[in-house]
C-alpha positions as CSV (number, residue, x, y, z in Angstrom):
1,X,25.3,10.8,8.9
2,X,22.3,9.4,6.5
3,X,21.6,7.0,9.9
4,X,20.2,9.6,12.6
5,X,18.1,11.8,9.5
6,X,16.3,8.1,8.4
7,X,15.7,8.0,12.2
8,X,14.4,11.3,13.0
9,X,11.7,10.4,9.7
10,X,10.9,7.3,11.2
11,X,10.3,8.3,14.9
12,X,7.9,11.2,13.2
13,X,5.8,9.1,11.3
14,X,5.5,6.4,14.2
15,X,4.6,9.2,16.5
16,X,1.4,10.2,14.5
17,X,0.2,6.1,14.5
18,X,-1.6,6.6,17.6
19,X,-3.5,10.5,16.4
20,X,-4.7,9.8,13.2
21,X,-6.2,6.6,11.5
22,X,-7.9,7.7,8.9
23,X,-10.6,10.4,8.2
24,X,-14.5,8.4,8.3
25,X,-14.9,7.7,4.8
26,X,-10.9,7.8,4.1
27,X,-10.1,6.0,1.1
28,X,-8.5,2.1,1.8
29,X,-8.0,-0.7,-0.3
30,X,-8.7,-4.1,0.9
31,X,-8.7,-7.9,-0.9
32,X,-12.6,-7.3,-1.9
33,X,-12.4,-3.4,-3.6
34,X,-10.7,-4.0,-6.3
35,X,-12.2,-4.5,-9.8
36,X,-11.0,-7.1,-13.0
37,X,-10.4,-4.3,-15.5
38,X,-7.6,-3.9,-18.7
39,X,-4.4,-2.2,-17.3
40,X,-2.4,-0.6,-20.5
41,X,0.2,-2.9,-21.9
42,X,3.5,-1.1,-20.3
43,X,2.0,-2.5,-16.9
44,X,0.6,-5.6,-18.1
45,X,4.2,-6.0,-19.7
46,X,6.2,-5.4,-16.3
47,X,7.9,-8.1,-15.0
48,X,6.7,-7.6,-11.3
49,X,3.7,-9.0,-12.3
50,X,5.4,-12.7,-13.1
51,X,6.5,-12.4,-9.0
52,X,2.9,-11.4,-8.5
53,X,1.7,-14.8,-10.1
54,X,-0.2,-12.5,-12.6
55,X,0.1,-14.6,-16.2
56,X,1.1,-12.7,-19.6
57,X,-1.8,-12.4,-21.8
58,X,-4.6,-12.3,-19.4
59,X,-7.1,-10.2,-20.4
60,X,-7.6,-8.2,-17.1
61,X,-6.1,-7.9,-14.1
62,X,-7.5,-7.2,-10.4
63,X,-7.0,-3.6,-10.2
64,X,-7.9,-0.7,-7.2
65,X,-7.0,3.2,-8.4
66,X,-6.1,6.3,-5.9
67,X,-4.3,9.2,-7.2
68,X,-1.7,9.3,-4.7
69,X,0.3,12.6,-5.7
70,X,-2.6,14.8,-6.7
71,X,-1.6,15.1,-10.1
72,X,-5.4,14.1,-11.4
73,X,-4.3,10.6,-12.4
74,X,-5.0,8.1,-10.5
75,X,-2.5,5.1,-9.3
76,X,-2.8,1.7,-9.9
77,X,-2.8,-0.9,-7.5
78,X,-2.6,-4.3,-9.0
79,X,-3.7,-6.7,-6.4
80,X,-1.6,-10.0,-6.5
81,X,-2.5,-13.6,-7.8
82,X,-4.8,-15.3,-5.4
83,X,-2.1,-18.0,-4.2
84,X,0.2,-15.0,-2.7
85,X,-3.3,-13.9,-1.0
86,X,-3.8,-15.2,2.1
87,X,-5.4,-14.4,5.8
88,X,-2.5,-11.9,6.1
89,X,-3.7,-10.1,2.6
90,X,-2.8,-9.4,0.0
91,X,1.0,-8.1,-2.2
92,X,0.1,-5.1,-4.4
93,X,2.2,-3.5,-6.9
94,X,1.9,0.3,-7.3
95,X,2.2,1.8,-10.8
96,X,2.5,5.7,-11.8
97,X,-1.3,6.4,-13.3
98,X,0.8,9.0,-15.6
99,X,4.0,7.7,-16.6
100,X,3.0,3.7,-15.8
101,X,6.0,3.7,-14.1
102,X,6.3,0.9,-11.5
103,X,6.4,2.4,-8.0
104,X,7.3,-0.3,-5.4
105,X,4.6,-2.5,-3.7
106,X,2.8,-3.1,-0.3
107,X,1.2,-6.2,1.5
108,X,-1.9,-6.4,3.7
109,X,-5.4,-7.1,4.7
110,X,-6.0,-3.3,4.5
111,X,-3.7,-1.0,3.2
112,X,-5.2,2.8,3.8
113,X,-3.8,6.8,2.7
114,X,-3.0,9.0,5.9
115,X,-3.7,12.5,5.9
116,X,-0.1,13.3,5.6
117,X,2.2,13.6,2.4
118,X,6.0,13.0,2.2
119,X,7.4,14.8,-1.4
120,X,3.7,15.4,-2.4
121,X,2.5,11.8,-2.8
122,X,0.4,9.7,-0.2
123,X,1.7,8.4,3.1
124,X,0.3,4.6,3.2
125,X,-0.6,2.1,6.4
126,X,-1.0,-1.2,5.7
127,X,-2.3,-3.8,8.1
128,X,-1.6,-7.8,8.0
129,X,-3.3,-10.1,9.9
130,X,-0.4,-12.4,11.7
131,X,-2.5,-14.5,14.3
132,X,-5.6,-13.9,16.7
133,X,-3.4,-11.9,18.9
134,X,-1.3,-10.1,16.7
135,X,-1.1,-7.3,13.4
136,X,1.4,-6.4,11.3
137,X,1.7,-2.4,11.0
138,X,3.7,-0.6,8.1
139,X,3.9,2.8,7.3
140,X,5.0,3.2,3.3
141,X,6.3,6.7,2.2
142,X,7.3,7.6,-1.1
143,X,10.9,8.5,-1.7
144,X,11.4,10.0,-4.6
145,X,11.5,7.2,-6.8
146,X,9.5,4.3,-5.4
147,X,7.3,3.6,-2.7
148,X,9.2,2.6,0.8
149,X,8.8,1.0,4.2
150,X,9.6,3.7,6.5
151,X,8.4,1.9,9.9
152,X,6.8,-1.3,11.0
153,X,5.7,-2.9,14.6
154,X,3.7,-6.0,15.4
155,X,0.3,-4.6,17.0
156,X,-1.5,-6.6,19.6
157,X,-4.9,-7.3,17.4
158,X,-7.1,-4.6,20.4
159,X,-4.9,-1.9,19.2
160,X,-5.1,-2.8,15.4
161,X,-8.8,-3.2,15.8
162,X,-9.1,0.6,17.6
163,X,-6.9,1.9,14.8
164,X,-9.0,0.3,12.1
165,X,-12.0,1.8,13.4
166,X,-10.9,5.6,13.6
């Protein structure tokens, strides 16, 4: 019974890849936005930041911030070590701006918010580079708890690049 409903959510939210790729000027995060800033010590104390090769005790941290859920808070991103970076992108780990709750993470080159919302936070693409011919494509919804990867496809690299540029 859960099956065909997780189904039915993922066949909507591939069906909109193709209409909308972003808004000109749509916020997206990519390896070179972010900034080395101090995070407050319940993220800095996380252990998800050990898997992101982040060392305890560093002063700052490589940081992008998007409130996701419209609360007036913004989100932090915390953009991995640079050994987990590579020409694919980049792992980030997505922590509550309120609460500093950790909220799942997400991987890519460019990793953008859609126009739509699932349970009033952000709906997030990301895009990893695989080869000269090929993208990865993910779609990241939040569930409730955590963010989630709801879909994902391999892209020929002409339709990532078309979708990139909308």
């Amino acid at each position: 019974m859960g099956a065909p409903r997780f189904l039915s959510c993922v066949l909507v939210v591939l069906g909109s890849v193709s209409s909308w790729a972003g808004e000109p000027g749509a916020w997206q995060l990519t390896r070179s936005s972010v900034e080395q800033i101090h995070v407050p010590d319940a993220i800095a104390a996380h252990p998800v930041l050990i898997e992101l090769e982040i060392p305890s005790g560093v002063d700052s941290i490589s940081i992008a911030r998007r409130d996701l859920n419209d609360d007036g808070t913004a989100e932090y991103f915390v953009q991995s070590g640079p050994t987990l970076c590579g020409n694919g992108g980049c792992p980030y780990a997505i922590f509550d701006g309120h609460t500093l709750s950790y909220l799942g993470q997400v991987f890519g080159n460019v990793i953008r918010e859609r126009e739509e919302r699932f349970k009033g936070w952000a709906v997030l693409e990301c895009f990893a580079h695989l080869s000269a011919s090929s993208t990865a494509y993910g779609i990241f919804a939040f569930s409730g708890s955590e963010y989630a990867r709801v879909s994902s496809v391999e892209l020929p690299a002409s339709v990532a690049t078309r979708l990139l540029k909308r």
